[in-house]
C-alpha positions in Angstrom: 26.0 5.4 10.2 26.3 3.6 7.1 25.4 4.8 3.4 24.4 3.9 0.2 23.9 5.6 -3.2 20.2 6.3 -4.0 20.0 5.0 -7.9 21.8 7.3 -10.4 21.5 10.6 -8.5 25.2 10.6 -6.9 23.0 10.6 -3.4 24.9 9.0 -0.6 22.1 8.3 1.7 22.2 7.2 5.2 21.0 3.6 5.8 18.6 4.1 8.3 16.7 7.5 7.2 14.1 9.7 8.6 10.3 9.2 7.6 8.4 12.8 8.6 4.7 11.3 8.2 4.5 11.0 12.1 5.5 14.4 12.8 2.9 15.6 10.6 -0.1 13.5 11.9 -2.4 10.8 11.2 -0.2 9.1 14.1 -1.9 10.2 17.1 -0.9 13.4 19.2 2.6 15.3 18.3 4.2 17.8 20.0 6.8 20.2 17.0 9.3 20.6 19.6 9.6 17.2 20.5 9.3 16.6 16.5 12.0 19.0 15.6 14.2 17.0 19.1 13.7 14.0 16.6 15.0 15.5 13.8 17.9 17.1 15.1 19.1 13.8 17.1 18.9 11.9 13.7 21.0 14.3 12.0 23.3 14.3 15.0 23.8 10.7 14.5 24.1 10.6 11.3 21.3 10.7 9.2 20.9 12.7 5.9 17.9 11.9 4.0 14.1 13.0 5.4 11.0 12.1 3.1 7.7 13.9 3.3 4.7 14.7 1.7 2.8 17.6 0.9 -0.5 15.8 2.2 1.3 15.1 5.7 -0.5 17.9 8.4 -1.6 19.6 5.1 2.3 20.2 4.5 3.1 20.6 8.3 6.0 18.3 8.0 7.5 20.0 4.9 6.7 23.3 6.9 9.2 21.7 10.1 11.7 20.3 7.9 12.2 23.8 6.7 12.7 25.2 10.4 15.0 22.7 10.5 17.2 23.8 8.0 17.7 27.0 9.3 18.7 25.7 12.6 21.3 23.3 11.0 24.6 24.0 8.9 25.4 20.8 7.3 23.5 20.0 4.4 20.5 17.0 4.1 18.6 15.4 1.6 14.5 16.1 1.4 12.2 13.8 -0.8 8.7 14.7 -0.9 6.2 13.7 -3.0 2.9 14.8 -4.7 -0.2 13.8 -6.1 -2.7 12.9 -2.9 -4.0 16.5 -3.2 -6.7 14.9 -6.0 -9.9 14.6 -4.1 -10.3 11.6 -6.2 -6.9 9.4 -7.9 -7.2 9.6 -12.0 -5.0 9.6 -14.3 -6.4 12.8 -15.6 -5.7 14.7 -12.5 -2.0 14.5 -12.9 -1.3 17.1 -15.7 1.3 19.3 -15.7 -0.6 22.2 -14.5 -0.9 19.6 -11.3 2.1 18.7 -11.1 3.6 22.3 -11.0 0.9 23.7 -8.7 1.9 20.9 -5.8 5.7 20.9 -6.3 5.1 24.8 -6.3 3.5 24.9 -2.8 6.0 22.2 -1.7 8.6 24.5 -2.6 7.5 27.2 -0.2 6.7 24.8 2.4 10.2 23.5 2.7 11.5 27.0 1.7 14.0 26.0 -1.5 14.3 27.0 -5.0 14.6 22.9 -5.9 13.2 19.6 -4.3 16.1 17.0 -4.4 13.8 14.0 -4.9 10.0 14.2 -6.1 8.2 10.8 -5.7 4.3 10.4 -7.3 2.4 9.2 -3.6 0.8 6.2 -4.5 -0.9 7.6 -7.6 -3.5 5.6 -9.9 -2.0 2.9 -11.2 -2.7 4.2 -14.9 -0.3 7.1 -13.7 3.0 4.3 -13.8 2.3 3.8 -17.7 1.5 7.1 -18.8 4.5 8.8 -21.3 2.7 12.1 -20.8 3.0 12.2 -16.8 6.9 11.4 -16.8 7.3 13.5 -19.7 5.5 16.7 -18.0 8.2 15.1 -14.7 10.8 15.7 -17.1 9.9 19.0 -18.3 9.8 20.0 -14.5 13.3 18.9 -13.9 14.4 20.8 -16.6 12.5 23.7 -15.3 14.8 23.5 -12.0 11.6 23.1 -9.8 13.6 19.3 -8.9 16.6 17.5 -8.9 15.1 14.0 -9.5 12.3 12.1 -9.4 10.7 9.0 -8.1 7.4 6.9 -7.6 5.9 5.6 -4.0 3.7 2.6 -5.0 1.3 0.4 -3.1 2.1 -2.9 -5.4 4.9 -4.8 -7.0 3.7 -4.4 -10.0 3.2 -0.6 -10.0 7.4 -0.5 -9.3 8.0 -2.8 -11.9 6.0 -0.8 -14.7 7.0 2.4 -13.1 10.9 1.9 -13.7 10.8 0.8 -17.0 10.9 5.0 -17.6 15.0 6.0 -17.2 14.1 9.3 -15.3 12.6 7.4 -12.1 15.3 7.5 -9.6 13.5 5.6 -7.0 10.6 3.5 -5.6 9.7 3.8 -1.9 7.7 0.2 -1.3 6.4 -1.5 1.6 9.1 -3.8 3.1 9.4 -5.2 6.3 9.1 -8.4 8.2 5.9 -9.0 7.3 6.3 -7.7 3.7 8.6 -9.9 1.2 7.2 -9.9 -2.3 9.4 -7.0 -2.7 12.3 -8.6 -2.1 11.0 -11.8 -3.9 9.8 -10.1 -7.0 11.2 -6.5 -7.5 14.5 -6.1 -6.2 16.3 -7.8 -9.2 14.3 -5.8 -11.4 15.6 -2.7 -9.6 19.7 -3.8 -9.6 19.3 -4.1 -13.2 17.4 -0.5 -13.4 19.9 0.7 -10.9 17.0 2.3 -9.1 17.3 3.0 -5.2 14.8 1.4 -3.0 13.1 3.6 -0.4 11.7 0.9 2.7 8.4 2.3 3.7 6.7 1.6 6.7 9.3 -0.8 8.2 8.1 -1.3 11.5 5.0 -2.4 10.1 3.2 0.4 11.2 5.0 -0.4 14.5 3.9 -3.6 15.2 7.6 -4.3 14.8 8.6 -2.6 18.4 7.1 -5.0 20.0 5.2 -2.3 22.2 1.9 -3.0 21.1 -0.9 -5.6 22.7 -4.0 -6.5 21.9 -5.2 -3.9 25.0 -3.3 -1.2 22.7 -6.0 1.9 22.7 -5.1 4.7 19.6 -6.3 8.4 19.0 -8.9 8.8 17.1 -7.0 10.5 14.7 -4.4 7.6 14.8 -4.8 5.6 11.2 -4.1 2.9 13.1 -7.2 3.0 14.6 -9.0 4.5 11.3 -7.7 2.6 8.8 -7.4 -0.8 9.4 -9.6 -2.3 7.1 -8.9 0.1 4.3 -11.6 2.9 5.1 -9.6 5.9 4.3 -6.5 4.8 2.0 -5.1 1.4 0.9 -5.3 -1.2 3.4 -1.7 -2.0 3.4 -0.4 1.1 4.8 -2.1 0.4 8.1 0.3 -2.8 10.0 1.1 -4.0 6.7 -2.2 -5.2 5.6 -1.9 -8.1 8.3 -4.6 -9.1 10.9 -3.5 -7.5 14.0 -4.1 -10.5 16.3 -2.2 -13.1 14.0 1.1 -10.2 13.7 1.0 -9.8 17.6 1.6 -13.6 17.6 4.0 -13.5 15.0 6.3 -10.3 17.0 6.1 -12.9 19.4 8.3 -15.4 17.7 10.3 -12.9 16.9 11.1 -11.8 19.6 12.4 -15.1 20.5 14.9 -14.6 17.8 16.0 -11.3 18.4 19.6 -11.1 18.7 21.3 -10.0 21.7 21.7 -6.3 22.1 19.2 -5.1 19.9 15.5 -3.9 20.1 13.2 -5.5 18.2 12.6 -2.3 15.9 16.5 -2.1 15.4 16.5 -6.1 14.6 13.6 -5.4 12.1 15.4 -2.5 10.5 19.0 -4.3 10.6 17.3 -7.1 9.0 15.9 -4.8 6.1 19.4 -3.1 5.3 20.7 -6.7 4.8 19.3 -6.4 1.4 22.0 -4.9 -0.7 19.2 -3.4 -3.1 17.4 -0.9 0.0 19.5 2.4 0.0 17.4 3.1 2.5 14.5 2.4 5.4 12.6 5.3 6.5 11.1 5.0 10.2 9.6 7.5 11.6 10.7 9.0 14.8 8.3 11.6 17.3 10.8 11.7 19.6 14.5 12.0 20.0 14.6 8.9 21.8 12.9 6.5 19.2 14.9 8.7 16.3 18.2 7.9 18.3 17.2 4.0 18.3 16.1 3.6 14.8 19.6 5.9 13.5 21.8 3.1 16.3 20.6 0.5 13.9 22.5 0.9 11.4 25.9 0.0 13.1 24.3 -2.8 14.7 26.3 -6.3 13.5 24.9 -7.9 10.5 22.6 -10.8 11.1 23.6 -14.6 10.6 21.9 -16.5 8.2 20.4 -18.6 10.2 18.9 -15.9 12.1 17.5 -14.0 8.4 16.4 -17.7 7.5 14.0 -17.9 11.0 12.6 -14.5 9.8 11.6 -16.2 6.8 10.4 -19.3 8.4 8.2 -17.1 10.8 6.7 -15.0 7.7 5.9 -18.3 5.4 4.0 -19.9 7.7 2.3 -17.1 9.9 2.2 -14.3 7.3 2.4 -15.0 4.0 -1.0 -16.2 3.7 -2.8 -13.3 4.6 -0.6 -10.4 2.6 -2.5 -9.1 -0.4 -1.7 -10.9 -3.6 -1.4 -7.8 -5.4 0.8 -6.4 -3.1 
């Protein structure tokens, strides 16, 4: 396993970290044995940063995480985050009543006096400007309810306005394969702000397996099968914001690149830690077996440049197109 400093916070985070939405739900049928499996396997090999949410299962996730840590000696890094809770995003809603109340439950969820890394989820964009949201964040800190916070944002932009305050640690962001503005437009902004970068999604909500086809069936409670059009929460969460008949064909020519001796998911998350600015990506894992393949990627060799440049051949000309301008 290799690691990396997340921003100023002293953090040495694994490379290839562990994302606990899928064992929480929203990603078809899990099983918490087979979840917590996951979890220990990751830490086995390696692995020693987990982000949640309070939102995912209704705090499920943070609730496992916490079993976890009783079953393990060695000490791990939890992000979670806050702010989904509103029934509706505003700026109003996040005051520091708000704030409190859902790093509060968090706190009992995941069973600690101090949450090492808060993150805003994906809050209204008003939220990255406003002095009175990262002053109450401050205040908090202070208080000893976190370590450090961050901000999880849907857009370039958001990240950009969001670091320009010196408390934010971090911005998770959508980066993957299919996903380059971040690396086109932000990442410079964020070496100069020293601010770790958190890769979300970066299996495209695993389109970037290769497993899928255009037979694939999901649950019903899947959001890949809810919210691929945007009908529940921001369109880009779901495969990346990309049409899933033009990725398939994309994965395709991909796979005709993919290195020997790698899956296609450890090529796409080799090819993210090439970027010297990601501390981290976070893939989710329901199983020990996919947890044990995304952690392997990180010792994988690094990728020639020829190889990187054919990534960015295949995203120009099938991909680039159809990714949200404001993304």
């Amino acid at each position: 396993m290799q690691y990396r400093t997340l921003g100023r916070t002293g953090y040495n985070v694994s490379t290839l970290s562990f994302g606990a939405w899928a064992i929480g739900g929203t990603w078809g049928q899990v099983d918490d044995q087979e979840s917590l499996k996951a979890l220990h396997k990751a830490l086995d090999l390696g692995v020693n940063f987990i982000d949640t949410a309070d939102v995912y299962g209704d705090g499920h996730s943070e609730r496992l995480i916490a079993r976890l840590r009783k079953e393990r000696s060695e000490p791990f890094y939890v992000a979670t985050k806050a702010g989904r809770r509103l029934e509706k995003q505003t700026l109003e809603g996040y005051t520091r009543a708000n704030l409190e109340s859902w790093i509060g439950r968090s706190l009992k969820n995941l069973e600690v006096d101090t949450i090492d890394l808060l993150q805003l989820h994906c809050p209204h964009p008003d939220v990255y400007a406003s002095d009175e949201v990262f002053s109450a964040l401050e205040d908090i800190k202070k208080a000893g309810m976190i370590r450090h916070y961050g901000i999880s944002v849907e857009t370039v932009q958001e990240a950009l306005t969001g670091i320009q305050y010196e408390g934010v640690q971090s911005v998770q962001i959508i980066f993957n394969m299919f996903r380059l503005k971040p690396a086109e437009q932000f990442f410079a902004a964020a070496r100069e702000h020293q601010v770790g970068i958190l890769a979300r999604v970066p299996l495209a909500s695993g389109l970037l397996t290769g497993k899928m086809s255009r037979q694939s069936q999901f649950e019903a409670d899947d959001h890949r099968n809810f919210n691929r059009n945007g009908e529940a929460f921001d369109k880009g969460e779901t495969f990346s914001g990309v049409d899933y008949d033009v990725a398939l064909d994309a994965v395709e020519e991909l796979k005709a690149i993919q290195p020997e001796g790698m899956t296609l998911a450890q090529f796409a998350l080799r090819w993210i830690t090439m970027f010297p600015e990601v501390t981290c990506a976070i893939p989710g894992a329901k199983n020990p077996q996919q947890a044990e393949s995304n952690a392997l990627a990180a010792d994988l060799p690094e990728l020639s440049a020829e190889t990187m440049q054919k990534v960015q051949e295949i995203y120009d000309r099938k991909i680039r197109a159809l990714v949200h301008q404001s993304w």
